[in-house]
N, C-alpha and C positions, 0 to 999 in steps of 0.2 A: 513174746515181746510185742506182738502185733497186737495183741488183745489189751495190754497195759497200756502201749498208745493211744487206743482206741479209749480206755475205760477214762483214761488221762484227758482229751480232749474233751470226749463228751461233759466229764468233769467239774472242766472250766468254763462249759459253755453253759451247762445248769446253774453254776457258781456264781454266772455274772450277773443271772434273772437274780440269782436270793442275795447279792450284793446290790441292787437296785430297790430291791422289796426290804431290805436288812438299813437300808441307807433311809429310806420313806418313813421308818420309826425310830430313826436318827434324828431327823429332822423335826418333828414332832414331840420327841422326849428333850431334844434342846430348847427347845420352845416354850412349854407347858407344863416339862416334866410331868409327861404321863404317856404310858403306854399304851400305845389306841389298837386293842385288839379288835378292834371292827375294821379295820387297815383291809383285808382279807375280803372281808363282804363288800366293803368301798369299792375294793376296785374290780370285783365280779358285776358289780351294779353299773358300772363304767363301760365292762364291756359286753353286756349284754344292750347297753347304746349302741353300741359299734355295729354288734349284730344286727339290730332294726337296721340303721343308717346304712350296711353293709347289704343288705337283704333288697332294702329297697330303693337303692343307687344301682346296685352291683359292681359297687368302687370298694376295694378295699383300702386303699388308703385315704378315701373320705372316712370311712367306721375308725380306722388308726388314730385321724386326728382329732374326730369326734372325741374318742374314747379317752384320750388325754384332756382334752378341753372340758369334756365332763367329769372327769377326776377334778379339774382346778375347783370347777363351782361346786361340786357334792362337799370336798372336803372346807371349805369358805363357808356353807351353810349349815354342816355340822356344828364349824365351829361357831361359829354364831349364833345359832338356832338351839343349842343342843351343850356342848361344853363349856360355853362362856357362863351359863346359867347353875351348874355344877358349883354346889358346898365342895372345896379344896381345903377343908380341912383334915378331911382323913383321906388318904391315900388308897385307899379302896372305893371310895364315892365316884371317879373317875373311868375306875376299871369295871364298876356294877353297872354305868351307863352304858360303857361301849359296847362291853357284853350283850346288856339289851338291845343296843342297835343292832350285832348281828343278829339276831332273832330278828327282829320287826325286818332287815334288809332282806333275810334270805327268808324268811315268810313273804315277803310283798312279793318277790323275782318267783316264785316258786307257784302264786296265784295266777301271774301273770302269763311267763313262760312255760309254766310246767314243771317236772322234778326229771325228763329226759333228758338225756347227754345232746348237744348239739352240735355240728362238726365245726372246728376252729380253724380254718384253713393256714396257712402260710404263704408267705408270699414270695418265699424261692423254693427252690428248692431242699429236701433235707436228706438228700442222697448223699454219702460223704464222696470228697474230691481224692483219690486217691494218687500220690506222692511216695516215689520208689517203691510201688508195691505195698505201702502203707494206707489204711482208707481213715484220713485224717479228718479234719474241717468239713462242713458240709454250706454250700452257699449262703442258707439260712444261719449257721451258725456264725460265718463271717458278718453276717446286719446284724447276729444279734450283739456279738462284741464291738462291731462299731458302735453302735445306735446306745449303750451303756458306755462306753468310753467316752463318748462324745456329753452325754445325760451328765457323767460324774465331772469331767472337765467344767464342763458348765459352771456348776452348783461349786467348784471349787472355786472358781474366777468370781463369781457372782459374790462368795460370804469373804472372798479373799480382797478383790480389787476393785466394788461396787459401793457407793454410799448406802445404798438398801442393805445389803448384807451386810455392812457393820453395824446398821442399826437394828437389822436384826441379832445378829450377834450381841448388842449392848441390852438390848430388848430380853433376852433369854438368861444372861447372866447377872444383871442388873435392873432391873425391871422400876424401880424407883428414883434411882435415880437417873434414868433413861429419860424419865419423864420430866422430872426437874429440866432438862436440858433439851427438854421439846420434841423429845422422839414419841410417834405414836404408837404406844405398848402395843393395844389390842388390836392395830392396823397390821401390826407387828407380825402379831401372831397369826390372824386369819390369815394372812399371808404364807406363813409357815405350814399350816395347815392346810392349805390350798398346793402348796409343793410339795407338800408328801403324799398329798391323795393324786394329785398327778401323776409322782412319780411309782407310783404305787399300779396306776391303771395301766400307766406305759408297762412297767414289770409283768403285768393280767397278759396283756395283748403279746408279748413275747413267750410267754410259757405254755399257755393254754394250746398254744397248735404242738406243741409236743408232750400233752398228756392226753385223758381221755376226751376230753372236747370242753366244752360249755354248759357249765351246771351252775345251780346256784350255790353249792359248797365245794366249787372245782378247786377254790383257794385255801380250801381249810389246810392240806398240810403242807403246800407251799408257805403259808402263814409259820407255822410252828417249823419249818425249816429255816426263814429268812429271820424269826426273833432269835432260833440259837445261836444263826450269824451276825446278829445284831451284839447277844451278851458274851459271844466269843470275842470279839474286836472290841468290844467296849461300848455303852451305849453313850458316851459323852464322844466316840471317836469315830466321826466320818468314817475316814480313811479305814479304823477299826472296822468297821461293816463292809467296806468292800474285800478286804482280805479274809475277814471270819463266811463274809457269801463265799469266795472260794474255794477255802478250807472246807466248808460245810457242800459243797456241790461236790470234789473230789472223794470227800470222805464215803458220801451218799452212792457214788458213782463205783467206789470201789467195793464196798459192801455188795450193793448192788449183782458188780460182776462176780465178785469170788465167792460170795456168800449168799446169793438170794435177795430177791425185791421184799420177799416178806419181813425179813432183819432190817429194812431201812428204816423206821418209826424209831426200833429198838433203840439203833446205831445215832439217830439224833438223839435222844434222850439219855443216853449213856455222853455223848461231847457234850451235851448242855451242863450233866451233872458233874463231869469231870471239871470243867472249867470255872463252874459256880465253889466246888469247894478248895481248887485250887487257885486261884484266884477270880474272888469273884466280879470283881469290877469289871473285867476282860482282860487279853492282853495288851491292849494299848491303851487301856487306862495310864494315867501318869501316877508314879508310887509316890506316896506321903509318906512323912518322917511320922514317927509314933511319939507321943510326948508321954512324959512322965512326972 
């Protein structure tokens, strides 16, 4: 029983990073309709900012806010620089670019820093608190669901109860006539792009002190964990990616324990495939009628 709480908590607490990182190409695939697998390298690139800023302050939460502020403008200059410029006429022209940018991001981090692991500290503690003899939450696991609870409230206020987010919102599902009626599409978008590479860097900076450290491919399968949690919940469905990050951080955590760290690649690829042929939208896609 101890062990299943334990495998439980930890679970949710990985769950909430790949509901943050699962949400970032939520944000993104609302926007542009497109899947930005360079998401991953974006926010390794972010926080090896951190690291400099961290390195040479000895502030860790100057590198914190750095590391989000350089998420905003990396992804703002992507998109401007780089995907605005992109033939969208074949749905693959999009995904052939990003791909290249992770090449070119994790070749440049890798000339500059190196190809060594580099320690990623945290900033409580990650010793669990233990509660009746149970070793549950650990301090650091407490920030890190606040600090995503508070990130997802946000972002739900902001597209729910802000003129900007409904313009984004109208920008993403209607894009022409957005424009008719004066909204700035492509303002729109960098915009959007700029909040999911942020929230992507913030996701970097919470995960990275509980894996091997700081590398330039520390995010690769973080990445392919937080897209299965993306097409588990839906990729039109916010709220989908934060339930599909939890599903997929429990699933991981429980394999993990009962079966070996080596099965957890497996174990996402096996829920990705399950849910793609069982429905593949996600599950919080909304169902259409079938015509005939």
């Amino acid at each position: 029983m101890d062990r299943f709480v334990f495998l439980t908590v930890d679970g949710l607490s990985r769950g909430a990073v790949y509901s943050a990182f699962a949400l970032a190409l939520v944000l993104i695939w609302r926007a542009a309709r497109v899947v930005n697998f360079a998401q991953g390298a974006m926010a390794v690139a972010a926080a090896y900012v951190a690291y400099t800023v961290s390195a040479a302050t000895g502030s860790y939460w100057l590198g914190f806010v750095v590391a989000i502020v350089a998420g905003l403008l990396l992804g703002a200059l992507v998109d401007r620089v780089v995907m605005r410029h992109v033939d969208h006429a074949s749905p693959l022209n999009p995904v052939i670019v990003a791909l290249g940018l992770v090449l070119l991001i994790q070749a440049v981090l890798g000339m500059v820093y190196g190809s060594e692991f580099r320690p990623a500290e945290a900033p409580f503690s990650r010793s669990a608190l233990t509660v009746g003899g149970l070793a549950v939450l650990s301090p650091y696991d407490l920030f890190v669901f606040a600090t995503i609870g508070v990130v997802v409230s946000g972002l739900a206020w902001m597209f729910a109860r802000t003129p900007v987010g409904l313009r984004m919102r109208a920008a993403a599902f209607a894009p022409e006539v957005s424009r008719l009626l004066g909204v700035n599409v492509g303002g729109m978008l960098t915009l959007g792009w700029a909040l999911a590479s942020g929230v992507g860097a913030l996701a970097a900076m919470l995960v990275l002190p509980t894996e091997l450290g700081l590398h330039p491919h520390a995010m690769d399968l973080v990445f392919v964990s937080a897209f299965t949690a993306a097409v588990v919940g839906g990729l039109d469905s916010p709220p989908g990616a934060v339930v599909g990050g939890l599903v997929v951080g429990l699933v991981l955590s429980y394999v993990s324990g009962y079966a070996g760290s080596d099965l957890t690649p497996l174990a996402v690829l096996v829920l990705l495939l399950a849910v793609l042929l069982v429905r593949p939208g996600g599950l919080f896609a909304p169902v259409t009628a079938r015509r005939v």
